[in-house]
C-alpha positions as CSV (number, residue, x, y, z in Angstrom):
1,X,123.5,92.2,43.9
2,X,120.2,91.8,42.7
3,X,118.8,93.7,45.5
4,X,119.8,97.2,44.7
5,X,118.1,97.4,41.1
6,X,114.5,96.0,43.2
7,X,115.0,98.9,45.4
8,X,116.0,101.8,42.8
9,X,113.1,100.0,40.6
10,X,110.5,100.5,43.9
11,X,111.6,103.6,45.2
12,X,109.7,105.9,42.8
13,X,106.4,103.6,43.9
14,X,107.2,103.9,47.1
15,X,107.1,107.6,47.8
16,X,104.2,108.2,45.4
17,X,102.5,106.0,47.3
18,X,103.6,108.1,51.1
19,X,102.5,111.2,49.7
20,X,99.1,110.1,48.2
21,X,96.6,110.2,50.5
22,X,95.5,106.5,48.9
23,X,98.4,105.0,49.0
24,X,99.4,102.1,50.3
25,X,101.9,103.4,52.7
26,X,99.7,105.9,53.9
27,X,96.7,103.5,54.9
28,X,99.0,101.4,56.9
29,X,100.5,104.8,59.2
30,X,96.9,105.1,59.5
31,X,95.5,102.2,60.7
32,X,99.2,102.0,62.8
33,X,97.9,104.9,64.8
34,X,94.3,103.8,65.0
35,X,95.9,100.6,66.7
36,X,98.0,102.7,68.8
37,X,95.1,104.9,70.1
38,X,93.3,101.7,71.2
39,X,95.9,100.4,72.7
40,X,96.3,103.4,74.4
41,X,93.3,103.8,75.8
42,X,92.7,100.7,76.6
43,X,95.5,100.9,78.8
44,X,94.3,103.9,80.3
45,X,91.3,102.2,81.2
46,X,93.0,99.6,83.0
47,X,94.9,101.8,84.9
48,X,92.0,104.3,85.8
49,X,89.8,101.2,86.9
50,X,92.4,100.3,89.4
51,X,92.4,103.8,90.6
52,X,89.0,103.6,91.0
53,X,89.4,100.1,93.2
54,X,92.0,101.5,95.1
55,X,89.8,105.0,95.5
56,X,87.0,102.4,96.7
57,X,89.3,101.0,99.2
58,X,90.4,103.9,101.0
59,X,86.8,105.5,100.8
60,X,85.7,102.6,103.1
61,X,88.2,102.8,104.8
62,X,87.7,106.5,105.9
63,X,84.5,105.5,106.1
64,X,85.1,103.2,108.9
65,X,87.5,105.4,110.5
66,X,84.7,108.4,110.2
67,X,82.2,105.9,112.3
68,X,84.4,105.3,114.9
69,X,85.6,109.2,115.4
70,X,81.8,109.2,115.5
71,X,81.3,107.3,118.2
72,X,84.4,108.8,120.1
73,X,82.8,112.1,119.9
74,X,80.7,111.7,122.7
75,X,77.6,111.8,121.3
76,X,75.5,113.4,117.3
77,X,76.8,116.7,118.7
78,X,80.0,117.3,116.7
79,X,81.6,120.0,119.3
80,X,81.2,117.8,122.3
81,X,84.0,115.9,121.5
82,X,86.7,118.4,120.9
83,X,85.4,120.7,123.9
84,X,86.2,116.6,125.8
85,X,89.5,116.6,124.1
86,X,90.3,120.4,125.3
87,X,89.0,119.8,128.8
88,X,90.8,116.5,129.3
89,X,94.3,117.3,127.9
90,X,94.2,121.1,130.0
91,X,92.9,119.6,133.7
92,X,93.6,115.7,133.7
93,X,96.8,115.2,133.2
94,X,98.1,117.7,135.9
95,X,99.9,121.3,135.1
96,X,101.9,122.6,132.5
97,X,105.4,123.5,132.9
C-alpha cells in the first residue's frame, strides 16, 4: 500500500515536468523520436538499396535481351527487322484463312 502515496506524491512532478519544454519527460519523447527517425530511415535505406540491386539486375538483363533483338534485327538498321518479321509471317507460312 505503500505504492499509491509514491504515485499521488510524483504525479504533480510528473506532469510539470510533460508540459515543460525542459522537462525530463519531454527530453525522453524527444530523443524517442530522434531514435525512431533513424531507425526509420535507416530502414528505408536498406530497402531502397535492394531496389537498386534488384533495378541493376533487370537493367542487365534488358540489356542483354536489347543485344540480342539487336542482332536479330538483321542488321544497325532498326526497320529491317520488322519489315523481315512482316514479310515472313504474310508469305512463308502459306495463306490465310
Amino acid at each position: 500500500m505503500v505504492i499509491a502515496p509514491v504515485v499521488a506524491a510524483a504525479a504533480p512532478a510528473v506532469v510539470s515536468s510533460a508540459t515543460d519544454d525542459e522537462g525530463l519527460i519531454n527530453k525522453l519523447f524527444k530523443i524517442g523520436v530522434l531514435i525512431g527517425v533513424l531507425v526509420l530511415a535507416t530502414i528505408s535505406i536498406i530497402i531502397l538499396s535492394w531496389i537498386l540491386d534488384i533495378a541493376d539486375l533487370l537493367g542487365a538483363g534488358g540489356g542483354a535481351l536489347t543485344a540480342i533483338f539487336a542482332k536479330v534485327s538483321l542488321g544497325p538498321i532498326p526497320i529491317i527487322g520488322p519489315i523481315a518479321t512482316f514479310l515472313t509471317s504474310a508469305f512463308v507460312f502459306g495463306p490465310r484463312r
